[in-house]
VEXVO-958800 format. One record per residue: chain; x, y, z of N, C-alpha, C, O in turn. Coordinates in Angstrom, 2 decimals. Each point is the difference from the previous one (the first is absolute). Layout:
<nodes>
{node 'A', {X, Y, Z}, {X, Y, Z}, {X, Y, Z}, {X, Y, Z}}
...
</nodes>
This chain:
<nodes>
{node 'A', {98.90, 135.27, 92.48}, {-0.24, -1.25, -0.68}, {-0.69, -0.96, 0.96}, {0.65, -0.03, 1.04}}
{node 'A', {-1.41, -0.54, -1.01}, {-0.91, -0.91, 0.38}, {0.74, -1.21, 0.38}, {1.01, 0.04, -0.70}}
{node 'A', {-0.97, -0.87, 1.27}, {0.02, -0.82, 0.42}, {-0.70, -1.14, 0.01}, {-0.83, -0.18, 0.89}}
{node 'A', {1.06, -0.78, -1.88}, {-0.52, -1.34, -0.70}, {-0.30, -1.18, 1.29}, {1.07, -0.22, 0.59}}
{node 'A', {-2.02, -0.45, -0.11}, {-0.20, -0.85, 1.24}, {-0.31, -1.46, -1.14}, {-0.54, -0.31, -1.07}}
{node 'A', {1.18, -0.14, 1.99}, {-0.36, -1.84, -0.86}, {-0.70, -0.47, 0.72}, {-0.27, 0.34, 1.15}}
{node 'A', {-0.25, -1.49, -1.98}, {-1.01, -0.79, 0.76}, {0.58, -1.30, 0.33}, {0.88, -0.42, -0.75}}
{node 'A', {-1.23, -0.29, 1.76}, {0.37, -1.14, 0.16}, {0.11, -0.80, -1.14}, {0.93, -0.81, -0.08}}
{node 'A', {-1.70, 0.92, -0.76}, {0.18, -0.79, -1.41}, {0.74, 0.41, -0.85}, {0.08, -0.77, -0.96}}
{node 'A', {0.66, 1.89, 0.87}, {1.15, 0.47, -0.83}, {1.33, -0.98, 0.90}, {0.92, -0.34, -0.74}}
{node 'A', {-0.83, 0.00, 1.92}, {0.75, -0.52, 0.86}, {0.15, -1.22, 0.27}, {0.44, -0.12, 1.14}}
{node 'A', {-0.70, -1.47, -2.00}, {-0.25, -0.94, 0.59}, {0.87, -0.65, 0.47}, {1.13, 0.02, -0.49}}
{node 'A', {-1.43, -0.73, 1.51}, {0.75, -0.04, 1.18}, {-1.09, -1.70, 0.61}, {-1.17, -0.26, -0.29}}
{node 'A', {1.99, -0.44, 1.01}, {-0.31, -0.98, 0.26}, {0.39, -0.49, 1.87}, {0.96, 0.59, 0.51}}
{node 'A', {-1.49, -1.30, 0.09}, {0.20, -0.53, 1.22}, {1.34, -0.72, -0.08}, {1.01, 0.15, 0.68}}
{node 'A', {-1.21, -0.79, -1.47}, {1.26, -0.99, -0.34}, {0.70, -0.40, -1.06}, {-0.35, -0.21, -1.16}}
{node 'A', {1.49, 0.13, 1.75}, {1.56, 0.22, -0.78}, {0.41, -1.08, -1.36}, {-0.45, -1.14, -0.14}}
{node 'A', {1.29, 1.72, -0.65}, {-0.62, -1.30, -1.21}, {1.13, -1.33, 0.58}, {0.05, -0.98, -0.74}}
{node 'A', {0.74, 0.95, 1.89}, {0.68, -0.68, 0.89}, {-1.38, -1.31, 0.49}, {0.06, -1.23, 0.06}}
{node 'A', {-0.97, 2.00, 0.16}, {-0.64, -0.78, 1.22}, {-0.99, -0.48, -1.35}, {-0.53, -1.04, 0.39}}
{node 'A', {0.19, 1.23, -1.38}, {-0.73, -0.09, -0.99}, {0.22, -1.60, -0.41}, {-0.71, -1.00, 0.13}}
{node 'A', {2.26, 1.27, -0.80}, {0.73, -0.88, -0.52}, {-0.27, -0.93, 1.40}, {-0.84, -0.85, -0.27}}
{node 'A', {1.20, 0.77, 1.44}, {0.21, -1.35, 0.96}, {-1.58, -0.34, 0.25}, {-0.18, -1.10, 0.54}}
{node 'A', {-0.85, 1.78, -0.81}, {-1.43, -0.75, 0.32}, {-0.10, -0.47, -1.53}, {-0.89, -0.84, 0.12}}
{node 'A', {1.27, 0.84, -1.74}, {0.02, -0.96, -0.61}, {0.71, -0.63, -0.24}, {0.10, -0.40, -1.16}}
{node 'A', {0.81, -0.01, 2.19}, {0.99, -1.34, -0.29}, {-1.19, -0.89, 1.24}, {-0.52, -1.10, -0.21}}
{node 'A', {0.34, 1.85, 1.32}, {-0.83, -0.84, 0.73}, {-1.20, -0.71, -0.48}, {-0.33, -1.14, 0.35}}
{node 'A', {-0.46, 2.10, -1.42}, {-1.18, -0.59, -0.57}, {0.40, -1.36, -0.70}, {-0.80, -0.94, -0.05}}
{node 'A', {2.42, 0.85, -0.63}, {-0.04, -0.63, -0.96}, {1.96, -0.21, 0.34}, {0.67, 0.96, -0.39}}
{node 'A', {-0.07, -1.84, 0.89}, {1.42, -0.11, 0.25}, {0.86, -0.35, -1.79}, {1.12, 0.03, -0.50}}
{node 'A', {-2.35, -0.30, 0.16}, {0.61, -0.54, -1.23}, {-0.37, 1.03, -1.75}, {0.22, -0.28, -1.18}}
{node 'A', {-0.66, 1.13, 1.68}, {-0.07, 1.17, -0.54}, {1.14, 0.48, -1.04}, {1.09, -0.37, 0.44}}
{node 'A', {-0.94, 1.05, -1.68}, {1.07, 0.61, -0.50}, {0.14, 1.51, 0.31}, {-0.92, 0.55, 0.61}}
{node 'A', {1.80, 0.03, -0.91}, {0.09, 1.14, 0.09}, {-0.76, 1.17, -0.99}, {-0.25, 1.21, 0.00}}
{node 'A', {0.07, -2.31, -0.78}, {-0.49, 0.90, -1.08}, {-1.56, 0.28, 0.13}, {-0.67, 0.92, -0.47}}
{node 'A', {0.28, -2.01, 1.26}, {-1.73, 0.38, 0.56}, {0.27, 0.70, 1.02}, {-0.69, 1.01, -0.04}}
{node 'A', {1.80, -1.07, 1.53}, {-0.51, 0.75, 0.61}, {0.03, 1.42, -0.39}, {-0.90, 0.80, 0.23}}
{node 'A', {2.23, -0.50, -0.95}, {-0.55, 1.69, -0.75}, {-1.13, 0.10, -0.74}, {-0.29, 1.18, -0.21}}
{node 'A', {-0.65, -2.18, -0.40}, {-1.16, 0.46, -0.53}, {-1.08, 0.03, 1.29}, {-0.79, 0.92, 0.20}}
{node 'A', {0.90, -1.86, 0.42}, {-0.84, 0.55, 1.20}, {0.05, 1.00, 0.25}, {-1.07, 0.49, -0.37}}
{node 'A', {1.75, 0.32, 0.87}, {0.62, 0.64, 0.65}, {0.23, 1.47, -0.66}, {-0.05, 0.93, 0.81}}
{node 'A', {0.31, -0.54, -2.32}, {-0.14, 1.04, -0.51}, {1.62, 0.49, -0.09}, {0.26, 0.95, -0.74}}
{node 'A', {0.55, -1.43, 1.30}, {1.41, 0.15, -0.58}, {0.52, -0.46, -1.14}, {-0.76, -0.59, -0.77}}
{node 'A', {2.05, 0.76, 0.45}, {0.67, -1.01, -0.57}, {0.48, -0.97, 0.04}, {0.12, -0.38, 1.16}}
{node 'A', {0.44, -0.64, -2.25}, {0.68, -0.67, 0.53}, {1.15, -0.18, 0.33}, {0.34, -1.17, 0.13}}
{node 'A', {0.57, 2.14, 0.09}, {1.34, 0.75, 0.27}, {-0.20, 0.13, 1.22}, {0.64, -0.74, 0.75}}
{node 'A', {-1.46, 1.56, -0.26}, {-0.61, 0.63, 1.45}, {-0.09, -1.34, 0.70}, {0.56, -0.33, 1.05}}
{node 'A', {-1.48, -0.46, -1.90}, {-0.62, -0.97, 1.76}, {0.86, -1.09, -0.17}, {-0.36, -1.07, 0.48}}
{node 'A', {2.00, 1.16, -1.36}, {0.76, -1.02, 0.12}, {0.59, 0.37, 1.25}, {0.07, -0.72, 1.00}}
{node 'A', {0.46, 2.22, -1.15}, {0.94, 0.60, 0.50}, {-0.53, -0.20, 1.52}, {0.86, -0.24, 0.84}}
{node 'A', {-2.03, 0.31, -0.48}, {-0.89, 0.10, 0.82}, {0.30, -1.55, 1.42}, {0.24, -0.05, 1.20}}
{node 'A', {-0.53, -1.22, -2.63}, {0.62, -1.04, 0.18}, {0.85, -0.68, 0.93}, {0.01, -0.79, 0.94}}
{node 'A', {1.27, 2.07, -2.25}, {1.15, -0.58, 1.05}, {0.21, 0.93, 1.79}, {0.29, -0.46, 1.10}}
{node 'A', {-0.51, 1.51, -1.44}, {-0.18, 0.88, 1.40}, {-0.83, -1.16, 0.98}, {0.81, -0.49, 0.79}}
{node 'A', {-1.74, 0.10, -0.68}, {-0.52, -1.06, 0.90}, {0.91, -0.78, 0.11}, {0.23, -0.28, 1.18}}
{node 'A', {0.60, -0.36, -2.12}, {0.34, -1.15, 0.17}, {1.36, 0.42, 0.70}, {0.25, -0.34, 1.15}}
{node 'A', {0.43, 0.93, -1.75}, {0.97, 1.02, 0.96}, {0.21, 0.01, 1.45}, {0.83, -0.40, 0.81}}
{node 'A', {-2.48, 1.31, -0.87}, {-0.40, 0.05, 1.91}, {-0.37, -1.17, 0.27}, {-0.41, 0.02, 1.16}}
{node 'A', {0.33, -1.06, -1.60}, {-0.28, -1.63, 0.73}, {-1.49, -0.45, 0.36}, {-0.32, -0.91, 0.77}}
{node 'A', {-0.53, 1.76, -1.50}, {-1.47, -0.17, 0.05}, {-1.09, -1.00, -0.88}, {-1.12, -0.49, 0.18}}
{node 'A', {2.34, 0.52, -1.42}, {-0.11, -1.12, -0.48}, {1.60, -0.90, -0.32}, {1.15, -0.06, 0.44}}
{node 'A', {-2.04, -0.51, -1.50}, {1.24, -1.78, -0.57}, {-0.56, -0.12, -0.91}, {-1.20, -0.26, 0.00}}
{node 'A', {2.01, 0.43, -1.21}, {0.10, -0.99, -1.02}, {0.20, -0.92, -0.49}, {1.08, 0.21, -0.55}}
{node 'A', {-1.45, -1.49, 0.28}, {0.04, -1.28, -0.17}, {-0.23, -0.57, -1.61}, {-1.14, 0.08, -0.46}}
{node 'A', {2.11, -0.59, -0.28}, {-0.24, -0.18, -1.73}, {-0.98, -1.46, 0.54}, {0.06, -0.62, 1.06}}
{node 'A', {-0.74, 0.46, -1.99}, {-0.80, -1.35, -0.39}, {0.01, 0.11, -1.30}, {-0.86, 0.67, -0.56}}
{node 'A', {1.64, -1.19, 0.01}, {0.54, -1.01, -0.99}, {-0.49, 1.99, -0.54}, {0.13, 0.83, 0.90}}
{node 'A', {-0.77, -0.17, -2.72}, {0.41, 0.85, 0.18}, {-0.74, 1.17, 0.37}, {0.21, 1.09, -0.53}}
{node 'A', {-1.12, -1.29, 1.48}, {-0.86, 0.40, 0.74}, {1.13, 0.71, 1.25}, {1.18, -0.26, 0.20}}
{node 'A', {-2.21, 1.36, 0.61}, {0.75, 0.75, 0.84}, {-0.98, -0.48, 1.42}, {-1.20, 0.27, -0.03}}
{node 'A', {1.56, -0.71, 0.77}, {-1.12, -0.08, 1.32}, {0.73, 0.84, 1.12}, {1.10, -0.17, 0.53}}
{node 'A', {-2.08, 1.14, -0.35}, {0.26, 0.81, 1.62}, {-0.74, -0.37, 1.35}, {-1.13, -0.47, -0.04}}
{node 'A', {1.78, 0.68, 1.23}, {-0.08, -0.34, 1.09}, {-0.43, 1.35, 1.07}, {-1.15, -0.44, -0.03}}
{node 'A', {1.09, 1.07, 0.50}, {-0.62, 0.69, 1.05}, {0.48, -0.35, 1.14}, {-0.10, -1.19, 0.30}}
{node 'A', {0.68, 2.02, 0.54}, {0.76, 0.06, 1.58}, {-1.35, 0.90, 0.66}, {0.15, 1.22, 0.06}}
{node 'A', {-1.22, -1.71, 0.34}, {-0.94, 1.24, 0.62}, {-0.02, -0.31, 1.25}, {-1.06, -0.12, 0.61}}
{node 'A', {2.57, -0.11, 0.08}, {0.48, 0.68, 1.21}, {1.08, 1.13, 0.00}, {0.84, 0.02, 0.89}}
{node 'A', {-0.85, 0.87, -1.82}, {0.59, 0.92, -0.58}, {-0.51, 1.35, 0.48}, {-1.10, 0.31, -0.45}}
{node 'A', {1.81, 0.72, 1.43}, {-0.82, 1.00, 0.31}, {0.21, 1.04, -1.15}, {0.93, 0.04, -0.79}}
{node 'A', {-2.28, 1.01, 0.90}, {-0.13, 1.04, -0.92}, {1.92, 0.63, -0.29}, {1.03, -0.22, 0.63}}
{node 'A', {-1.27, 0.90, -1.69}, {1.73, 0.98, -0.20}, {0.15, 1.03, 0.87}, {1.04, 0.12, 0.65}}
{node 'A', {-2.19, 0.85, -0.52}, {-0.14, 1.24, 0.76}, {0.13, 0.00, 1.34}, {-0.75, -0.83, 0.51}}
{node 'A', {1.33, 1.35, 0.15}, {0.38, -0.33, 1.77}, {-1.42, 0.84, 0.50}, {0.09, 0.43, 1.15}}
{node 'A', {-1.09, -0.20, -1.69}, {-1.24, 0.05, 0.94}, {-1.11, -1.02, -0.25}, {-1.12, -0.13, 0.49}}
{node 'A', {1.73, -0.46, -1.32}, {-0.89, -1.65, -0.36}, {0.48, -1.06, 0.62}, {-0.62, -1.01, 0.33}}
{node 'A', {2.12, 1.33, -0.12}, {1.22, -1.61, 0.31}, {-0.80, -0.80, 0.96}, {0.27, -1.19, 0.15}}
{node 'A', {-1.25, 1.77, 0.52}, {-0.52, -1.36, 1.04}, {-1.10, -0.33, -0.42}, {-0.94, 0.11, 0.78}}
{node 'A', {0.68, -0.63, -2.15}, {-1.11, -0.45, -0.71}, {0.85, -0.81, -0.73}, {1.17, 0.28, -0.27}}
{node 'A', {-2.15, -1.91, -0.25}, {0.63, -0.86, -1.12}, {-0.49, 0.49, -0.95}, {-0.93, 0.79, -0.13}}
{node 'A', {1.65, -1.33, -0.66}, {-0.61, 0.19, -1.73}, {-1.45, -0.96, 0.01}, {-1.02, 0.53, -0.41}}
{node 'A', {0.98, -1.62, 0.77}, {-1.14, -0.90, 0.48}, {-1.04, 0.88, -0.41}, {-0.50, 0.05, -1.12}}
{node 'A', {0.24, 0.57, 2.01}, {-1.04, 1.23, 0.38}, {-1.21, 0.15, -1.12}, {-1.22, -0.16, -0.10}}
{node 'A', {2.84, 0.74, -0.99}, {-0.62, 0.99, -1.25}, {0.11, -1.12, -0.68}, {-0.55, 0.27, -1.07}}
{node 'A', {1.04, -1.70, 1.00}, {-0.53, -0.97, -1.34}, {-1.35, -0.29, 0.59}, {-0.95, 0.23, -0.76}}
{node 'A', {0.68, -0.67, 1.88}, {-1.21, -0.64, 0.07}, {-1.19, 0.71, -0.26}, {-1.11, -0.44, -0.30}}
{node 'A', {1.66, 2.11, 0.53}, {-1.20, 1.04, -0.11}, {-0.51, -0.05, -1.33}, {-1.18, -0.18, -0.28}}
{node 'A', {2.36, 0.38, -0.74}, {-0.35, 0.17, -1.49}, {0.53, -1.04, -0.55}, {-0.16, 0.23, -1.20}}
{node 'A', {0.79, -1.44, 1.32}, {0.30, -1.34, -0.38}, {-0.69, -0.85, -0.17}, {-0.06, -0.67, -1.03}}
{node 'A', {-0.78, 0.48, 2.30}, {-0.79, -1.35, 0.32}, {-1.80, 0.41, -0.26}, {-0.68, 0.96, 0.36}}
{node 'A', {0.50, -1.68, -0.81}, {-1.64, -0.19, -0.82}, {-0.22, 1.44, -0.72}, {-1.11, 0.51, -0.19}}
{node 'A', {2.29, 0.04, -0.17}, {-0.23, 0.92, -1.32}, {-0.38, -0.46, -1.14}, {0.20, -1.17, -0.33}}
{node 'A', {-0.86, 2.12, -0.48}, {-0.45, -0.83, -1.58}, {1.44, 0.84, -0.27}, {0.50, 1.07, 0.35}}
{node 'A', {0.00, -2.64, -1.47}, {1.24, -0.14, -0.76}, {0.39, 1.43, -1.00}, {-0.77, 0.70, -0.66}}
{node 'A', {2.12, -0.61, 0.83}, {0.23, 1.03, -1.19}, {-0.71, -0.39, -1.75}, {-1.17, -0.35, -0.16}}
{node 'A', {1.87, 0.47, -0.65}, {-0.62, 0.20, -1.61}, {0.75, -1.46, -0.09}, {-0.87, -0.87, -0.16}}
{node 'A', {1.97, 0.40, 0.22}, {0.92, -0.78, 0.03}, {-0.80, -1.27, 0.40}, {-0.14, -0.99, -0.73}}
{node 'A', {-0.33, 1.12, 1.89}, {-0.74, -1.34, 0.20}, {-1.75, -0.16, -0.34}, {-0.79, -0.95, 0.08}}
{node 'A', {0.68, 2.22, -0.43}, {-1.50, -0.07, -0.51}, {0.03, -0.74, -1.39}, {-0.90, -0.74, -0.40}}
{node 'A', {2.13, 1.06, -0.33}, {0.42, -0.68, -1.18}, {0.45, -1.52, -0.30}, {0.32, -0.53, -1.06}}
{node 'A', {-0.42, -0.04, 2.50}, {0.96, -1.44, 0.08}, {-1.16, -0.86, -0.43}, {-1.16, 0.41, 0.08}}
{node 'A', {1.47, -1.59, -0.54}, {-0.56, -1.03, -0.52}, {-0.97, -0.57, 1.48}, {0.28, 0.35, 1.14}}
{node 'A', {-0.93, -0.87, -1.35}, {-0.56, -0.96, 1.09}, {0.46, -1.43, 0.13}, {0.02, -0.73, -0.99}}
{node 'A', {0.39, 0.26, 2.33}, {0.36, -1.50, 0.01}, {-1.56, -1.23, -0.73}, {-1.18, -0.15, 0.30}}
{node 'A', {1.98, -0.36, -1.19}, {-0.87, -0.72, -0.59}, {-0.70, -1.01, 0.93}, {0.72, -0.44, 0.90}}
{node 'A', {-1.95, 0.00, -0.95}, {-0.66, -0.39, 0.91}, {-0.03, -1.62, -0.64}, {-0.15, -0.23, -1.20}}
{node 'A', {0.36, -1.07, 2.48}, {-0.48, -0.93, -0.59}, {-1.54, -0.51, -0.34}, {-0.89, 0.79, 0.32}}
{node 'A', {0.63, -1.64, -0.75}, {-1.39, -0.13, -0.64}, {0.10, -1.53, 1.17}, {0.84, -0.88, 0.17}}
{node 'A', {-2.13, 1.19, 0.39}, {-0.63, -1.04, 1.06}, {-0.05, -1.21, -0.31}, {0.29, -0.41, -1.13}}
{node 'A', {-0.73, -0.48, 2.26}, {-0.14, -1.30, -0.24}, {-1.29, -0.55, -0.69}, {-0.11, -1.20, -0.22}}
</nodes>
């Protein structure tokens, strides 16, 4: 019998974890719901709650109510989980894929701050 070989594309597979997914769109956006970052993101919204609280757990993030809004916070003096990363911040990987990224779907969707009209 033969022996069936896959292709990388029968296999998809990603760099990064839907852990680290979820914490570069709370960074894009602290004020984010959960329910966009699983649409960003391609999970559920079960998954990237659960996801959530595991960060918040490990102390990487904070949850904060505003009135009934959810606002998160970011500790990115937080080293990686894996003990061949531990001497790296989380810093690192927001600023890599955090900072001057184009926005998930979530904020491509947000309203624009209304502009005043000149003097």
């Amino acid at each position: 019998m033969a022996q069936v070989r896959s292709s990388p594309a029968d296999k998809p597979w990603t760099f990064l974890t839907n852990h680290a997914r979820v914490l570069t769109e709370i960074a894009r956006d602290p004020g984010t719901r959960v329910r966009d970052i699983a649409a960003a993101i391609g999970i559920t919204e079960r998954a990237a709650q659960n996801i959530v609280t595991d960060l918040e757990q490990a102390g990487y993030i904070t949850r904060t109510r505003v009135g009934r809004r959810t606002r998160y916070s970011i500790d990115p003096t937080r080293p990686f989980r894996h003990p061949a990363d531990a001497d790296h911040r989380i810093e690192g990987l927001l600023s890599l894929f955090a900072d001057g990224h184009p926005p998930g779907p979530a904020q491509q969707n947000a309203r624009p701050a209304p502009q005043g009209h000149g003097p």
